[in-house]
Backbone as CSV, one residue per row, in Angstrom:
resi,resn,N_x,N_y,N_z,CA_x,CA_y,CA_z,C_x,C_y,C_z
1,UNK,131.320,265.376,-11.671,130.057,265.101,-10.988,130.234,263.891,-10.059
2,UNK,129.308,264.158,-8.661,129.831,262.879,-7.859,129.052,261.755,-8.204
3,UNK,129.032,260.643,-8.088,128.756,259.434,-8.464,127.955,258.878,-7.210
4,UNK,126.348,259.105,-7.627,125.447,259.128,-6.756,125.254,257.808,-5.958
5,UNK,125.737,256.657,-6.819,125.492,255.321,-6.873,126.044,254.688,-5.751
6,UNK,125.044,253.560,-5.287,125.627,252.606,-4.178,126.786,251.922,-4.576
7,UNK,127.484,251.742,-3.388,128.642,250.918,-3.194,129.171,249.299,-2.944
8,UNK,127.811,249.015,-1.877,127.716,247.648,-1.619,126.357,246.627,-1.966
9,UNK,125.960,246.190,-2.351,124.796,245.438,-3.027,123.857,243.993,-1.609
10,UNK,123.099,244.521,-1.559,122.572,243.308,-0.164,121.513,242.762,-0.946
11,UNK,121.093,241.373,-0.992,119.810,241.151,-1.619,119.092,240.384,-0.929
12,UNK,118.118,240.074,-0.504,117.156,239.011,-0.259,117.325,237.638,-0.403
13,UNK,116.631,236.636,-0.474,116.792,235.527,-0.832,115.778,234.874,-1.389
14,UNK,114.245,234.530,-0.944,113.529,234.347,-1.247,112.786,235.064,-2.058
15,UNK,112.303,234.888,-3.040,111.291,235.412,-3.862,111.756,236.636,-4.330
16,UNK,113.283,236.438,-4.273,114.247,237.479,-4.859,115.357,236.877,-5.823
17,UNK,116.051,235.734,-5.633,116.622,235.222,-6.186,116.558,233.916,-6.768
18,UNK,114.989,233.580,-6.210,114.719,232.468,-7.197,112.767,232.845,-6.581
19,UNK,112.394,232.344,-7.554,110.972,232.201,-7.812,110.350,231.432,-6.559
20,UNK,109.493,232.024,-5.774,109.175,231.238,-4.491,107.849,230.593,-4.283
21,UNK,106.610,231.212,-5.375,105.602,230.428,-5.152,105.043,228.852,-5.578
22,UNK,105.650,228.663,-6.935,105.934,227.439,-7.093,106.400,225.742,-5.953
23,UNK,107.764,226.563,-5.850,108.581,225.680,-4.895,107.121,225.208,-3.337
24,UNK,106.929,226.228,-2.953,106.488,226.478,-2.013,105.238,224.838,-2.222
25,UNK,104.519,225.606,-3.301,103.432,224.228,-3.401,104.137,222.652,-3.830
26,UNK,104.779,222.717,-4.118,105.759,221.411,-4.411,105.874,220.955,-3.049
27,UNK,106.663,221.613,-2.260,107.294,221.488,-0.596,105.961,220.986,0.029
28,UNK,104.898,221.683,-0.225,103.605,221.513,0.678,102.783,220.412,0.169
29,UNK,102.969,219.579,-0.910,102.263,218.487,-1.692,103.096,217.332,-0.857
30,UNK,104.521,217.401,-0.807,105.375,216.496,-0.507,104.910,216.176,1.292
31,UNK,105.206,217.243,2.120,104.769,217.210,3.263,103.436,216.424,3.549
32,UNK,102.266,216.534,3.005,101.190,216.086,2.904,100.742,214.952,2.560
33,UNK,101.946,214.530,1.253,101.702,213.573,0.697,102.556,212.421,1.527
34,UNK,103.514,212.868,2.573,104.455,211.909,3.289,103.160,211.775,4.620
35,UNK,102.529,212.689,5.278,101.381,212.646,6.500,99.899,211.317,5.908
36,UNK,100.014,211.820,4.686,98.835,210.644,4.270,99.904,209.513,4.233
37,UNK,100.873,209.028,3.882,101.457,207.554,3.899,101.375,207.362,4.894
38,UNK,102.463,207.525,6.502,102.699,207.770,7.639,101.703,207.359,8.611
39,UNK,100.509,208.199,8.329,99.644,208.488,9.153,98.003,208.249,8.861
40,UNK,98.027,208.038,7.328,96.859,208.249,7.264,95.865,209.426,7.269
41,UNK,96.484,210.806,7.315,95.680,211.868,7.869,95.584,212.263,6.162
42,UNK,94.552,212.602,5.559,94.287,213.421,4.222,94.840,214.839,4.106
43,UNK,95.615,214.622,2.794,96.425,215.438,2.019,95.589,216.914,2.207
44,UNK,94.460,216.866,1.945,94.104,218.420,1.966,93.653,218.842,3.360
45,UNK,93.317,217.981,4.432,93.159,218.279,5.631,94.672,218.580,6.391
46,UNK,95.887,217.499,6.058,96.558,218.244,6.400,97.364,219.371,5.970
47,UNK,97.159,219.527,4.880,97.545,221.074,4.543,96.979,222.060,5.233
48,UNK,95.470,222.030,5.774,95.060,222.892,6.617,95.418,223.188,7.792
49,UNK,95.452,221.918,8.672,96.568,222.188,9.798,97.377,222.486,9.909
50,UNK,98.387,222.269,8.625,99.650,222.873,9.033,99.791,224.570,8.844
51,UNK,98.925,225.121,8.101,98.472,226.752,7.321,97.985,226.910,8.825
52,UNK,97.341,226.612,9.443,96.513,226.905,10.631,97.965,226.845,11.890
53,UNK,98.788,226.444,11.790,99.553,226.006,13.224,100.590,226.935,11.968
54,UNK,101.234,227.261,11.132,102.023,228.508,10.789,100.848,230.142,11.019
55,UNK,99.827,229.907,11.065,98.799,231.206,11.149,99.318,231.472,13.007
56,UNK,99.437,230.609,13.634,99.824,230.585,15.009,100.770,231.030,15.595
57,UNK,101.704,230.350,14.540,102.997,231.034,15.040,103.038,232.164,14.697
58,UNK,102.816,232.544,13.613,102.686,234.227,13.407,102.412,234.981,14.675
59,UNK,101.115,234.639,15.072,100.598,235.406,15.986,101.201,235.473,17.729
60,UNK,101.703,234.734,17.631,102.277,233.985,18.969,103.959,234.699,18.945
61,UNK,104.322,234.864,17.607,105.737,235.493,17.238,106.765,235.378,16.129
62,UNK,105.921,236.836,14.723,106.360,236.599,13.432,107.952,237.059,13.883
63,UNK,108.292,237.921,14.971,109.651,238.605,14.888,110.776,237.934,15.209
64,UNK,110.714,236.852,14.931,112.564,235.539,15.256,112.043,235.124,13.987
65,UNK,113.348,234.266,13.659,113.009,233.241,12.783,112.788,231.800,13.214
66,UNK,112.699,231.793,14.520,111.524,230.830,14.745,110.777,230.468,13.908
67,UNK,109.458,231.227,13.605,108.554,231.335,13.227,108.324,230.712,11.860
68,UNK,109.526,230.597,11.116,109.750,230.145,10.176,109.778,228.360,10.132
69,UNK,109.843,227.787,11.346,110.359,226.142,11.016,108.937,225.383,11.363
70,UNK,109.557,224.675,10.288,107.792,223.723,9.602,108.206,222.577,10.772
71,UNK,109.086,222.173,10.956,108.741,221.143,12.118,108.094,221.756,13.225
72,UNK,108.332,222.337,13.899,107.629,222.756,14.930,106.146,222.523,14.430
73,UNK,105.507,223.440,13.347,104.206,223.114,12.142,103.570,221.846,12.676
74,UNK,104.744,221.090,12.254,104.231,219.676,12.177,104.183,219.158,13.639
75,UNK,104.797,219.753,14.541,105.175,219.441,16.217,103.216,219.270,16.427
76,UNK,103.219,220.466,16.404,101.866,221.118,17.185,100.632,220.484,16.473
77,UNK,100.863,220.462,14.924,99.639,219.430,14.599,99.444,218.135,15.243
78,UNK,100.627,217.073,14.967,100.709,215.843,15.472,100.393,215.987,17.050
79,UNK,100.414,216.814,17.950,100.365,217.235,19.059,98.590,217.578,19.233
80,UNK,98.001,218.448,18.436,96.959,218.284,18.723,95.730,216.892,18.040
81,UNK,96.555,216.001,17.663,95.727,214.874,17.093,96.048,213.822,17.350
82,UNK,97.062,213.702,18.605,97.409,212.643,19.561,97.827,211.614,18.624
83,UNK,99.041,212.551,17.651,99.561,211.135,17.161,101.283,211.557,17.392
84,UNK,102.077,210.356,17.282,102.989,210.238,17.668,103.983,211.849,17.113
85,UNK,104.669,212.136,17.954,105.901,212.957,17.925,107.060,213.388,16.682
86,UNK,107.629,211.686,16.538,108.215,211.277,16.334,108.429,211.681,14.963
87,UNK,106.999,211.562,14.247,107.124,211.757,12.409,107.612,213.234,12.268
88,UNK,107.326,214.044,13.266,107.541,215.247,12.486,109.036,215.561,12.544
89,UNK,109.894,215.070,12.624,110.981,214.546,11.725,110.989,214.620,10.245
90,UNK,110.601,213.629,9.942,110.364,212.973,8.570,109.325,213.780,8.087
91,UNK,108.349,213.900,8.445,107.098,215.888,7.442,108.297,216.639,7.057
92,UNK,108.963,216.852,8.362,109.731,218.283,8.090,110.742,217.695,6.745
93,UNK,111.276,216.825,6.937,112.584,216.496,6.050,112.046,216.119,4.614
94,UNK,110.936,215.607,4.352,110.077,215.596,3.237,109.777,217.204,2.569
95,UNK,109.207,217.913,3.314,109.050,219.253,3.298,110.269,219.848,2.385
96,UNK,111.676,220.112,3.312,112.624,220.739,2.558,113.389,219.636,1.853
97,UNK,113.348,218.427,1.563,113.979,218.072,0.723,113.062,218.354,-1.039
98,UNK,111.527,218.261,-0.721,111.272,218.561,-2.210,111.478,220.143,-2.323
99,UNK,111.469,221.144,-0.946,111.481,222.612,-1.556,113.120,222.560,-2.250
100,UNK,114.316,221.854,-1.510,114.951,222.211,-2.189,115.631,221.409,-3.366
101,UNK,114.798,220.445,-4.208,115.170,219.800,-5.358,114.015,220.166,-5.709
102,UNK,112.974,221.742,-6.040,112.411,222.351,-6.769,113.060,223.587,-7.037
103,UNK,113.827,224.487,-6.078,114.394,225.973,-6.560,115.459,225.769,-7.825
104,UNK,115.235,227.118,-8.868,115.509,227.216,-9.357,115.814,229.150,-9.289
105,UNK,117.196,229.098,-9.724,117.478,230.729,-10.028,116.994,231.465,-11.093
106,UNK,116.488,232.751,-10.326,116.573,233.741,-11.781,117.320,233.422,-12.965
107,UNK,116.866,233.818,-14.441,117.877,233.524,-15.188,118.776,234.458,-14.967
108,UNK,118.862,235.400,-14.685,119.795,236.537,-14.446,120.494,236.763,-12.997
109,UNK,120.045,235.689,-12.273,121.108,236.093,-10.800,122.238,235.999,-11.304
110,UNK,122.693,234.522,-11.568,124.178,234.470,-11.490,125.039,235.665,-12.162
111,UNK,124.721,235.781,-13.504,125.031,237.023,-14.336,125.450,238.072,-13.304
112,UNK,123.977,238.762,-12.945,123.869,240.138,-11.749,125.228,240.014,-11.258
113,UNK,125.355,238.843,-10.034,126.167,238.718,-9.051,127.665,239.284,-9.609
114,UNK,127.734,237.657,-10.637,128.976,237.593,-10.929,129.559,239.248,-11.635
115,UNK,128.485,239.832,-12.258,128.746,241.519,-12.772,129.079,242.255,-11.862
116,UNK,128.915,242.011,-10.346,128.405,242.717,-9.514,130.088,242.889,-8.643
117,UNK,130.407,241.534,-8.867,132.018,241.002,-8.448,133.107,241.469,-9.280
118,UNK,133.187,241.689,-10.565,133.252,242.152,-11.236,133.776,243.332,-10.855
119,UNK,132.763,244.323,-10.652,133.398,245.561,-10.165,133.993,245.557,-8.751
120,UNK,134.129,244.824,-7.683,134.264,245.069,-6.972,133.525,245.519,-5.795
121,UNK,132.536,245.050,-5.731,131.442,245.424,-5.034,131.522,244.347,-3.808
122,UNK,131.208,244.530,-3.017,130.787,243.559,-1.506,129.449,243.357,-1.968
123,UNK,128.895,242.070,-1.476,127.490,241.334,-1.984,127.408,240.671,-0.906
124,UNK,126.433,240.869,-0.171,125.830,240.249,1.519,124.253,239.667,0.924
125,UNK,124.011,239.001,2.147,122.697,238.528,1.753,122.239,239.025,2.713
126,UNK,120.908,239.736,2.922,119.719,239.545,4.263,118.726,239.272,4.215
127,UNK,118.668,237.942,4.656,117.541,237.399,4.888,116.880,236.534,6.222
128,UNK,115.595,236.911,6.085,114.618,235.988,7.568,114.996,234.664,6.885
129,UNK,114.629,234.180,8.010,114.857,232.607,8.349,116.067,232.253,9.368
130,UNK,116.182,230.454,9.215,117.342,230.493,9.998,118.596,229.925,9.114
131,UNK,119.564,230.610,9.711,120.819,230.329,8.589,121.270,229.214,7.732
132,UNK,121.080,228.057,8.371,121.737,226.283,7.714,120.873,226.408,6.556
133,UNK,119.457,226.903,6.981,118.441,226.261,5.803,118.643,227.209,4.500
134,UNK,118.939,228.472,4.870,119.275,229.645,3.763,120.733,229.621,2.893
135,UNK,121.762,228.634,3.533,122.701,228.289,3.215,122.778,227.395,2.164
136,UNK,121.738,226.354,2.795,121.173,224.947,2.002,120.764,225.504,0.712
137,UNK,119.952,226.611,0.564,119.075,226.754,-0.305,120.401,227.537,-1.653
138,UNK,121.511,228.441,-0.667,122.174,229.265,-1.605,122.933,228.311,-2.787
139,UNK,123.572,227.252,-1.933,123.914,225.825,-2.532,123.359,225.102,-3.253
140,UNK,122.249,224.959,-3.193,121.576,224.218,-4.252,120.917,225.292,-5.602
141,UNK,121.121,226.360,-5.483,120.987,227.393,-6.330,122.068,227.568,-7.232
142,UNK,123.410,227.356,-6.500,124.595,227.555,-7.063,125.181,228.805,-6.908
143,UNK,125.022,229.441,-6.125,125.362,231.267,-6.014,126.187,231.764,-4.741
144,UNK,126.205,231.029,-3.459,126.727,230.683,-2.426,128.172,231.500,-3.072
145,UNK,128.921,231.261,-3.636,130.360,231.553,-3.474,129.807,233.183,-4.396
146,UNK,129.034,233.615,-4.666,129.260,234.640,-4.418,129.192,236.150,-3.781
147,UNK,128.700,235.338,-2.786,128.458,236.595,-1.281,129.961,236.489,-0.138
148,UNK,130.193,237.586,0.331,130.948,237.762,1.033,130.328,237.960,2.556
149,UNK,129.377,238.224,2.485,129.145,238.051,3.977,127.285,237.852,4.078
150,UNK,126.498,236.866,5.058,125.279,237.213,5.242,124.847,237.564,6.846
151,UNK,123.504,238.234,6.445,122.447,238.601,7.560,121.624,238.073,7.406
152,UNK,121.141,236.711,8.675,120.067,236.460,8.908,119.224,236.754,9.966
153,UNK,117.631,236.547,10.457,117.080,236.938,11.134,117.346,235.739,12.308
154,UNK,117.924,234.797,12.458,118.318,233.982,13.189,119.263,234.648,13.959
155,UNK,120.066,235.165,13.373,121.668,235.505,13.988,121.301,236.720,14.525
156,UNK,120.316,237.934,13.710,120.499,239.245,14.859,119.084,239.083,16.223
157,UNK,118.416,238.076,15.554,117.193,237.696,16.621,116.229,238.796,16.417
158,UNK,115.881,239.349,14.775,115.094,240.275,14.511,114.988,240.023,12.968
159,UNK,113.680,240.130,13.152,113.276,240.034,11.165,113.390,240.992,10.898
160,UNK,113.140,241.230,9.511,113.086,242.588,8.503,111.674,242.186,8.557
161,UNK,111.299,243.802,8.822,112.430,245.648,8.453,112.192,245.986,9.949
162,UNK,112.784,245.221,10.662,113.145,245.439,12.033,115.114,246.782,11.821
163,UNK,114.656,247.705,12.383,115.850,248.505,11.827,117.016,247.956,12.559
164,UNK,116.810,246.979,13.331,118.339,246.463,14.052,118.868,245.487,13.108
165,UNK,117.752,244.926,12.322,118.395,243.998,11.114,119.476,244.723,9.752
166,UNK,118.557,246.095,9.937,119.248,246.634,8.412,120.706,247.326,8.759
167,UNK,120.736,247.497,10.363,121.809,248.486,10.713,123.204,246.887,11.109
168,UNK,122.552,245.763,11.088,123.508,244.337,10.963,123.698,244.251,9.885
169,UNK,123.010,244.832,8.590,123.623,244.409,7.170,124.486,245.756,7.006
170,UNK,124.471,247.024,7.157,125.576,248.034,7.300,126.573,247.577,7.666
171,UNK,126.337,247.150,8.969,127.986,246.949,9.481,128.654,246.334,8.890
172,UNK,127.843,244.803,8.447,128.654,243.787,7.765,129.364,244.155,6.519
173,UNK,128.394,245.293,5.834,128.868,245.610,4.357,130.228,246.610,4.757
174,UNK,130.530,247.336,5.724,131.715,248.148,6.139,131.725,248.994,5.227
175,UNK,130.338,249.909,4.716,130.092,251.478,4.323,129.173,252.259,4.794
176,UNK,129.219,253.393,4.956,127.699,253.727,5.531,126.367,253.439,5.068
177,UNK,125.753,253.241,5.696,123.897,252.928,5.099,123.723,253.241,4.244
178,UNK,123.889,254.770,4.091,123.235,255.194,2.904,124.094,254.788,1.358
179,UNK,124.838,254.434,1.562,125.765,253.411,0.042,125.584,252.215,0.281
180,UNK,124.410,251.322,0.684,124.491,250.210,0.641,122.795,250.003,0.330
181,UNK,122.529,249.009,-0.895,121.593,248.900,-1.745,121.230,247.422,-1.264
182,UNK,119.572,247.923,-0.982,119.002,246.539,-0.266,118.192,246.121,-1.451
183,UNK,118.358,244.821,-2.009,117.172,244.740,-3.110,116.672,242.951,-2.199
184,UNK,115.018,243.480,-2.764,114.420,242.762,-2.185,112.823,242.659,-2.982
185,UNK,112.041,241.432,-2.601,110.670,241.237,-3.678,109.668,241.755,-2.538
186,UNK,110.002,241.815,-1.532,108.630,242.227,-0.322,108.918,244.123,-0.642
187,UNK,107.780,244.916,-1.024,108.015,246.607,-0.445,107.919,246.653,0.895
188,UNK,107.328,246.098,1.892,107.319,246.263,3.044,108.470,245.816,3.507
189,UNK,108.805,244.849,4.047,109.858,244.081,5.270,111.377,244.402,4.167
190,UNK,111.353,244.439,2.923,112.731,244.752,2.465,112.543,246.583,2.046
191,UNK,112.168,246.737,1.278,111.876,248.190,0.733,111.995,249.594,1.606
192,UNK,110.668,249.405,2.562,110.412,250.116,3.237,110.714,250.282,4.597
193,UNK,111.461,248.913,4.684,112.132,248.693,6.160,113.892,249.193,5.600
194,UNK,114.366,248.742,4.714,115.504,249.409,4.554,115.806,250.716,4.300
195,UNK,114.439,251.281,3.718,114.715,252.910,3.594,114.704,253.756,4.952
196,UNK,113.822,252.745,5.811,113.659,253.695,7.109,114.737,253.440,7.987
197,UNK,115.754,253.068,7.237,116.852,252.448,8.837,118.410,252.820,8.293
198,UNK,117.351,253.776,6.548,118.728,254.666,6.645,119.143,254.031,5.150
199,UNK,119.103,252.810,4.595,120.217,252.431,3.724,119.127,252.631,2.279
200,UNK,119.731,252.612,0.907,119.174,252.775,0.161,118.298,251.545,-0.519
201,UNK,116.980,251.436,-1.144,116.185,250.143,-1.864,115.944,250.024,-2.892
202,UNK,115.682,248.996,-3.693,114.976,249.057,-4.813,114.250,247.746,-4.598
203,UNK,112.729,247.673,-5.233,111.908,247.027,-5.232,112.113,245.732,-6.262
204,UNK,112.737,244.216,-6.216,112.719,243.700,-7.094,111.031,243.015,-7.512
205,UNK,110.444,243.715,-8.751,108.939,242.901,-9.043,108.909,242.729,-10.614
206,UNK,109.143,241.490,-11.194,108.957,241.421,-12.324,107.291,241.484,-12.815
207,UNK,106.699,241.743,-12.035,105.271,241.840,-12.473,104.510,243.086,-12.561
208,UNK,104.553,243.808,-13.886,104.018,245.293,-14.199,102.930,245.658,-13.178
209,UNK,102.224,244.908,-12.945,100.931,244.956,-12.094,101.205,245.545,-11.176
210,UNK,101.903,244.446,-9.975,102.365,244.719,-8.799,103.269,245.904,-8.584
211,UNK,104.716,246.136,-9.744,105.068,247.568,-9.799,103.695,249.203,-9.541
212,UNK,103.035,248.841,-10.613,102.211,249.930,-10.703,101.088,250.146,-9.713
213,UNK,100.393,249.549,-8.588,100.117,249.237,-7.277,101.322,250.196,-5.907
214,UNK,102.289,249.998,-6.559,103.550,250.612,-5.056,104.229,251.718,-6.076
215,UNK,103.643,252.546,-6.712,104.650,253.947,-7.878,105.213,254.589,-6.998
216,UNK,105.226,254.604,-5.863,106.088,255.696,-5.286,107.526,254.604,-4.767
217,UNK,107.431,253.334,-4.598,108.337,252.688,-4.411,109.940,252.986,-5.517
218,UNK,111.055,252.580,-5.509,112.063,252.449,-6.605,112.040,251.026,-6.992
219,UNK,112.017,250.560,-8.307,111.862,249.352,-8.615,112.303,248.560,-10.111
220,UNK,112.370,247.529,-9.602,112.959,247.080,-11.503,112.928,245.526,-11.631
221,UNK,112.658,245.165,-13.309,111.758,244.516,-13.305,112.794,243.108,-13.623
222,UNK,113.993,243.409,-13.233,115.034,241.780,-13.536,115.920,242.491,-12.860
223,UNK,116.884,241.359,-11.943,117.884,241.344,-10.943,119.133,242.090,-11.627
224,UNK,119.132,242.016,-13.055,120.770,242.788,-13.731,120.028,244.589,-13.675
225,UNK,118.753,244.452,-14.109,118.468,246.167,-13.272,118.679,246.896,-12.265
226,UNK,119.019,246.480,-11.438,119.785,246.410,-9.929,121.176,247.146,-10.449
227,UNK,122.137,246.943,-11.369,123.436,247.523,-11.883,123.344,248.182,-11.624
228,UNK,122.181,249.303,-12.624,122.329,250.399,-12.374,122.445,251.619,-11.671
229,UNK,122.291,250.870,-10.339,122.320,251.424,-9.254,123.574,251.307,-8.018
230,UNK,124.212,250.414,-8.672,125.327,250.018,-8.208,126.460,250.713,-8.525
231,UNK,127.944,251.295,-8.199,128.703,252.045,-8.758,129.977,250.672,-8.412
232,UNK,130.948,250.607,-9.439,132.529,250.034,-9.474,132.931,250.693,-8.098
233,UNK,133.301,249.453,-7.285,134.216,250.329,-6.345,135.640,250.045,-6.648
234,UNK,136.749,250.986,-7.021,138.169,249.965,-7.447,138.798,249.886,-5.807
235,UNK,139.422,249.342,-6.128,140.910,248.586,-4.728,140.095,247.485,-3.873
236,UNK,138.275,246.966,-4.417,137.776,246.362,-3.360,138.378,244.620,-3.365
237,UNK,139.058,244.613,-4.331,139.030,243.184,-4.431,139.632,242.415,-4.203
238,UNK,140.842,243.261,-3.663,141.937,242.759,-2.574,140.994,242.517,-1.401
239,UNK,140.148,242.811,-0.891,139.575,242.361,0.385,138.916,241.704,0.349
240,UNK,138.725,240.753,-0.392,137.900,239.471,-0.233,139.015,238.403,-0.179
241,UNK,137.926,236.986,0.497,138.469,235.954,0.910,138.632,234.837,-0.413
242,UNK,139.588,234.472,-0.575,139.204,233.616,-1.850,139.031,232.403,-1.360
């Protein structure tokens, strides 16, 4: 019988391999809480501005990963309240220094991965954003050494489930689409954007709820569930870089 199973493993990053809503309010207390020292401007007012000037960029242009950088956030606030330039520097660097001395990994990534290496599998990352900061984040996670190649929305100049993004994580993985397994926590921009551009998905949602909401999706409820969908490739492991 042929062995239905994917070949190469792609995963997400955010809110896939480590828990993202947490961090997120940590990052956004810190930011706020550096604008009230600084500036004087109140912690919950500026949280609004800055939600209000990311609501902007959305609209102005969710498809780069542009769209993604909190300085700019902080550009356009300080910009519309005629205060100096200069801090949003220091917002921004406040910002990702508490997001990233808050992430923490799945208990089961490293496991997944390292299982995943194991057989011989190629392990890419694709993810929006822009690369240094997704790098930053793989590093302080501790998981970085075990991907062989990533896709970001920086580098192809298209977010997911933009299909020029998913057909940049094909190439990189060097099998056809359809043997290459996108796991991801969004059904839309990972799920449903990778099924339509050809390559195979599974829905990562540890939350029964949210599973049973998307039933027609494929899905599972911890990152080592992902295996099973994965097949041993042998002779792959001569081709990696050590």
């Amino acid at each position: 019988m042929t062995d239905s199973r994917a070949e190469c493993a792609l995963f997400d990053l955010d809110g896939t391999l480590y828990p993202v809503d947490a961090v997120y309010e940590t990052a956004m207390e810190a930011l706020c809480a550096e604008a009230e020292r600084r500036l004087g401007v109140p912690r919950a007012e500026m949280r609004d501005a800055v939600a209000a000037a990311g609501r902007a960029q959305w609209e102005a242009d969710h498809r780069t990963a542009g769209y993604h950088s909190r300085i700019i956030r902080c550009q356009r606030v300080l910009e519309a309240r005629g205060l100096p330039l200069r801090h949003a520097l220091a917002l921004d660097e406040a910002y990702w220094d508490a997001y990233l001395a808050a992430i923490r990994p799945y208990p089961d990534a490293a496991e997944t991965l390292s299982a995943l290496r194991s057989r011989g599998v190629r392990i890419g990352l694709g993810t929006n954003m822009t690369a240094g900061m997704q790098f930053r984040k793989l590093e302080r996670l501790g998981l970085a050494d075990f991907f062989d190649f990533a896709v970001t929305s920086e580098e192809t100049g298209v977010e997911k489930p933009a299909p020029e993004f998913f057909a940049a994580c094909a190439a990189k993985a060097r099998c056809p689409a359809e043997r290459c397994l996108f796991v991801g926590d969004n059904p839309d921009a990972d799920v449903r954007g990778a099924l339509g551009a050809g390559l195979r998905a599974v829905w990562f949602a540890p939350d029964p709820a949210k599973r049973a909401a998307h039933p027609d999706l494929p899905s599972v409820a911890s990152l080592s569930g992902t295996l099973e969908w994965i097949r041993p490739v042998p002779g792959r492991d001569e081709e990696r870089i050590p």
